[in-house]
C-alpha positions as CSV (number, residue, x, y, z in Angstrom):
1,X,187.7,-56.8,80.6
2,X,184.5,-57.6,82.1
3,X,182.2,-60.5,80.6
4,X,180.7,-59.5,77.4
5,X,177.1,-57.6,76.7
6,X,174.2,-59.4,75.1
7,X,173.6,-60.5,71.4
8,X,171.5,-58.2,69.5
9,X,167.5,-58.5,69.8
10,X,164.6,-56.9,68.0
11,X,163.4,-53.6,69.0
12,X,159.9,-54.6,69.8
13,X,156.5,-52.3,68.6
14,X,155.4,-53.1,72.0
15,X,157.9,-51.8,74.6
16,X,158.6,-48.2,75.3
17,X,161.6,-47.3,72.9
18,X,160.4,-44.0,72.0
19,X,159.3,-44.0,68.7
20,X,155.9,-43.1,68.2
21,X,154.9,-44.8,65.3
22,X,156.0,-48.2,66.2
23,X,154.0,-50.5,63.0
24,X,156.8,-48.9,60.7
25,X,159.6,-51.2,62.9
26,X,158.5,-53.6,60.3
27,X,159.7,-51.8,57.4
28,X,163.3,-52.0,59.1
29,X,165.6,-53.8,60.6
30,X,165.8,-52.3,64.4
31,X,167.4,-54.3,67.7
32,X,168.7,-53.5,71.2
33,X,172.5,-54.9,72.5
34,X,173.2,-54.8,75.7
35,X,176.6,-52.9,76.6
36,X,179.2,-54.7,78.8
37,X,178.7,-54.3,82.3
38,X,182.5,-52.3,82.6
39,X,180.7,-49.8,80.8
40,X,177.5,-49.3,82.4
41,X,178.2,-46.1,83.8
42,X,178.5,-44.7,80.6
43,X,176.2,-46.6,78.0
44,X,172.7,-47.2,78.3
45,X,172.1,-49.2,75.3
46,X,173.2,-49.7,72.0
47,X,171.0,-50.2,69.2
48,X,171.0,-50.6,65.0
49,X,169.1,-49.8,62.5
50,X,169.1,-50.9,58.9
51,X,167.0,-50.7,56.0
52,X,166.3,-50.5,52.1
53,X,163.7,-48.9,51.0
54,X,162.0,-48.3,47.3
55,X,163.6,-45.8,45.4
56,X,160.9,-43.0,45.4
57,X,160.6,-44.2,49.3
58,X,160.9,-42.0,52.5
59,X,160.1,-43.1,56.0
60,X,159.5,-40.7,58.1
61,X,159.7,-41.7,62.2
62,X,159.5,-39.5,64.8
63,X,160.9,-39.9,68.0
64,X,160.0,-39.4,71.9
65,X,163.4,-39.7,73.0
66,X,165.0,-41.0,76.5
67,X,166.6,-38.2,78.3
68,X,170.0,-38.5,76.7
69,X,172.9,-38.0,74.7
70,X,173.3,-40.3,71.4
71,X,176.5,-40.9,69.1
72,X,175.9,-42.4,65.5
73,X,177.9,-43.8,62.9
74,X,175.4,-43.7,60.3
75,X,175.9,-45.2,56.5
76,X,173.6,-44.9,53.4
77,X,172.8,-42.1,51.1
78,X,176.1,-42.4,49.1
79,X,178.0,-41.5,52.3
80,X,179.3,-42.1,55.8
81,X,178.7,-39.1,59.2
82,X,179.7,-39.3,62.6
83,X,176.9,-37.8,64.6
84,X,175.8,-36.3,67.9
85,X,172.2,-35.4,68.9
86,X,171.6,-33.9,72.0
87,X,168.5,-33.8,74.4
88,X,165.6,-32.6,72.4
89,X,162.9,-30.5,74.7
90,X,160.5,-32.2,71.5
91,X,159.8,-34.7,69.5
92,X,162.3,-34.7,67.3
93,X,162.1,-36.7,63.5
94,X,164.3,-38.4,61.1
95,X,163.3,-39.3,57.6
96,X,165.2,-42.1,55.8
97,X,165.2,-43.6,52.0
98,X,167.2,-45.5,50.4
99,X,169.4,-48.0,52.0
100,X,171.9,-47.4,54.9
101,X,172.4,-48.6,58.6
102,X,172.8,-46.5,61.3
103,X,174.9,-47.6,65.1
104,X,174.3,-45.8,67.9
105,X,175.5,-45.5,71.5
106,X,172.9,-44.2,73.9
107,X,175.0,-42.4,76.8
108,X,173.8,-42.4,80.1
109,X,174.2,-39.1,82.0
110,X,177.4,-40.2,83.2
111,X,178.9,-40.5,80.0
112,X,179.4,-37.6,77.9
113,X,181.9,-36.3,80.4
114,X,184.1,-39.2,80.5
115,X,184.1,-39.8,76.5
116,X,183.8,-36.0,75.1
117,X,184.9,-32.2,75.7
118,X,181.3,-31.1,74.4
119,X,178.5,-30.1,77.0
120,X,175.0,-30.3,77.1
121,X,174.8,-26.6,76.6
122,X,176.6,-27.8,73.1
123,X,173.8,-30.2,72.2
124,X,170.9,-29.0,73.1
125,X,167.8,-29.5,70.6
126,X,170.5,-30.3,67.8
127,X,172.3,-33.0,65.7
128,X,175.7,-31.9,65.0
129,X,178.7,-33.7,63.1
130,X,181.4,-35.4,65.0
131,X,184.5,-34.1,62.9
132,X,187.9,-34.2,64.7
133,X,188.0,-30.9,65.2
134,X,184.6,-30.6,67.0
135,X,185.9,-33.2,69.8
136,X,189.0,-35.4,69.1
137,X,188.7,-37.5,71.7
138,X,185.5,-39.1,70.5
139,X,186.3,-38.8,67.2
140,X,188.9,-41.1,67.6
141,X,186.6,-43.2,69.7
142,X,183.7,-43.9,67.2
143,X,186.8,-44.2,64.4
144,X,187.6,-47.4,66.0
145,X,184.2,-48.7,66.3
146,X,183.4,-48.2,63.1
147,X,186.5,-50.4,61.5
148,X,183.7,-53.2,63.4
149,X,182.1,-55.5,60.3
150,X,178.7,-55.5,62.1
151,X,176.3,-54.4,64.7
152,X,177.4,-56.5,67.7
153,X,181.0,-56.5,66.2
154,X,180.6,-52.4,67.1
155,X,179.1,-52.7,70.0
156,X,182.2,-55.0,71.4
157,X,184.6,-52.4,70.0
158,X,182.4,-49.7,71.6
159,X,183.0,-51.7,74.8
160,X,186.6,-52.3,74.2
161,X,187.1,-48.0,73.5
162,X,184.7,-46.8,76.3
163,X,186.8,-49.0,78.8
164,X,190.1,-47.3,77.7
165,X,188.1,-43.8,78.1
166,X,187.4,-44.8,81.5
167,X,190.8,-45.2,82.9
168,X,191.6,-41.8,81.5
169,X,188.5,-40.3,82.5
170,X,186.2,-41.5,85.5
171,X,182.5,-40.9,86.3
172,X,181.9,-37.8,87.9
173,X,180.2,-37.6,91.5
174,X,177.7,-35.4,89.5
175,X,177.1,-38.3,86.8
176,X,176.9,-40.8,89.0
177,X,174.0,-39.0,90.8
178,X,172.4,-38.2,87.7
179,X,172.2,-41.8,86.4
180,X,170.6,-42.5,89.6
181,X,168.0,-40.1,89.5
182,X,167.4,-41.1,85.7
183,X,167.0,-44.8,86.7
184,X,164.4,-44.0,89.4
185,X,162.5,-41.9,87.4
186,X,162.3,-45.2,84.7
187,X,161.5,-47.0,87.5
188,X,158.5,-44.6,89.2
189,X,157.1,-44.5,86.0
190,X,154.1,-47.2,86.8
191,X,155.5,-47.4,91.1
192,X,155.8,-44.3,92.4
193,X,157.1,-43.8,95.7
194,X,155.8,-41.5,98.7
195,X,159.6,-40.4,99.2
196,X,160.9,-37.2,97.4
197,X,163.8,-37.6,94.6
198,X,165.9,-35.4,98.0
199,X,164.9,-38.0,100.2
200,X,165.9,-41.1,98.0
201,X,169.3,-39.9,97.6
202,X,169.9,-38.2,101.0
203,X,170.9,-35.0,99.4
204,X,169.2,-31.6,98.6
205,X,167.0,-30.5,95.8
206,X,170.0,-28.2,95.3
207,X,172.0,-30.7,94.2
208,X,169.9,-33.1,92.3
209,X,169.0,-29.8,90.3
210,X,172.5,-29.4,89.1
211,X,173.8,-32.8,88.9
212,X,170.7,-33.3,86.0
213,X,171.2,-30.0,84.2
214,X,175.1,-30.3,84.1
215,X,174.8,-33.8,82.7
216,X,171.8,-33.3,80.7
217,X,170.7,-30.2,80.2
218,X,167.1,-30.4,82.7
219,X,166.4,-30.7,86.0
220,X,164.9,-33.8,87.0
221,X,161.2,-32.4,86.6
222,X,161.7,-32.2,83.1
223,X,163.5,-35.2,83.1
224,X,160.1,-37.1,84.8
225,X,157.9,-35.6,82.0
226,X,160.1,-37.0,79.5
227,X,159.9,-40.5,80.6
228,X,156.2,-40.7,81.3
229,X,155.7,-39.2,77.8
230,X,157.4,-41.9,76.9
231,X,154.7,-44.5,78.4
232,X,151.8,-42.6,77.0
233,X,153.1,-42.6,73.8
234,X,152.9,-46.3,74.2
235,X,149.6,-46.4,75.9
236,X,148.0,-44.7,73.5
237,X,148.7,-47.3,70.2
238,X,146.7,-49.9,72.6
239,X,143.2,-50.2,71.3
240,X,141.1,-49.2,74.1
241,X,142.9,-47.4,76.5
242,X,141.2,-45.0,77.9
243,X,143.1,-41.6,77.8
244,X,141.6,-40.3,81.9
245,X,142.3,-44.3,82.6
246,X,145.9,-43.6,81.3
247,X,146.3,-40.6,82.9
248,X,145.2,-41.7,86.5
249,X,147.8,-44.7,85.8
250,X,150.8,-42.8,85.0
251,X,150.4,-39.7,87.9
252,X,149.3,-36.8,86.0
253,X,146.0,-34.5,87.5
254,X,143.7,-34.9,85.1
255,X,143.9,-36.2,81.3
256,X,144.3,-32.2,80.6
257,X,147.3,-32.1,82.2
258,X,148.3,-35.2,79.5
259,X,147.1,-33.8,76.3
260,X,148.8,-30.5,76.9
261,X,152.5,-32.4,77.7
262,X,151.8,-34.2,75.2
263,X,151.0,-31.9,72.5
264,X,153.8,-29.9,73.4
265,X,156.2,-32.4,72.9
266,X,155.0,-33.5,69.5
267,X,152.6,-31.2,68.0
268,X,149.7,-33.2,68.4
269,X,146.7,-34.3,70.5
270,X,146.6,-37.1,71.9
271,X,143.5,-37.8,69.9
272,X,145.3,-36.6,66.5
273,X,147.9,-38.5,67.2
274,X,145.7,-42.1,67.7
275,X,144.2,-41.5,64.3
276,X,147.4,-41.1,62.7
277,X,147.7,-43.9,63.8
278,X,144.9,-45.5,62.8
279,X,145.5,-43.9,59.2
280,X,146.0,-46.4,56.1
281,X,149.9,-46.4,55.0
282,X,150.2,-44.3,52.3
């Protein structure tokens, strides 16, 4: 096996992970581990969540999501659930109380073809239970990492599984272009390019268009609107920022343009959305 990911660090209410109201990272325990290089083709990140909360408590956080496919083994509530949630074309929310802890493997688009028989098409816009009889082979996959005692002891034994996948299973050619054209669009985000997505990769438009919808369910369009949304959802909790100034700065035509992707994908104006934020804690 290949030298070992990274140790487990905070999940920051200043970097882009997604969530949009980052102030309530301090009510949890949330951190990042860095997967083992072996199994970059398939893992993004893994990251943990723990927390325990007052009784009559519920937290609710919403989410901006990275393009992609997410396994949890999730604890609390009186019980233990294998999940899957798919690419969500919104926002999409989860409310906690109590206590629990939740480990999760963030797929790159490469990935849920060499771990799982399930598709995209399967996933879409929904959070389903991983039972053996949905998909045994990742069943049986996240049932080993979750013999681990703690976060970075599962993300090793996620390490250790996903490297047995892979010499059953490789990468497809399709994959490996789509975690490409996923990293670029990360990447353009604040340097964009003169040079078509087509151009970068010396291959059609044609084939980027399928080699993104068969992995994740969009074409990489859609895929670029998700990962700016992601930046102005954290360039709108800094005090200041100008929303036409944030709008020149990540490429969109006008600040119009903005507020209406950004309403779409969570319900709210940019506007309503900064005095949420700005809202006392109830």
């Amino acid at each position: 096996m290949s030298v070992g990911g990274g140790e487990e660090r905070p999940i920051a209410n200043t970097e882009r992970s997604g969530v949009l109201y980052p102030d309530r990272l301090e009510r949890y325990a949330a951190g990042w581990i860095d997967p083992d290089p072996g199994v970059s083709a398939v893992v993004d990140q893994y990251w943990h969540v723990s927390w325990d909360l007052e009784p009559d408590e519920a937290l609710d956080q919403p989410i901006i999501d990275l393009p992609a496919v997410t396994v949890t083994l999730e604890t609390g509530w009186e019980r233990s659930e294998l999940l899957v949630t798919g690419v969500h074309g919104r926002a999409w929310r989860r409310t906690i109380r109590g206590s629990g802890d939740v480990f999760a493997i963030r797929l790159r688009p490469a990935g849920l073809a060499v771990l799982s028989d399930l598709t995209p098409e399967h996933l879409a816009d929904t959070v389903v239970s991983l039972t053996p009889e949905l998909d045994p082979r990742l069943h049986r996959t996240m049932g080993a990492i979750a013999t681990a005692a703690d976060p970075v002891a599962r993300a090793r034994a996620a390490d250790r599984a996903i490297e047995q996948a892979l010499t059953d299973r490789v990468p497809s050619a399709a994959g490996l272009l789509a975690n490409a054209v996923l990293d670029e669009l990360r990447a353009r985000v604040h340097h964009r390019t003169g040079a078509t997505l087509a151009e970068r990769f010396a291959t059609s438009e044609r084939t980027l268009q399928r080699a993104c919808t068969e992995t994740l369910g969009h074409g990489p369009k859609w895929l670029s609107r998700r990962v700016r949304l992601q930046e102005v959802a954290l360039a709108l909790t800094r005090p200041g920022a100008e929303l036409g100034a944030i709008a020149a700065e990540l490429g969109y035509a006008d600040q119009s343009h903005l507020t209406r992707d950004f309403r779409r994908a969570t319900g709210l104006t940019p506007e309503g959305y900064r005095r949420q934020l700005r809202a006392p804690r109830s």
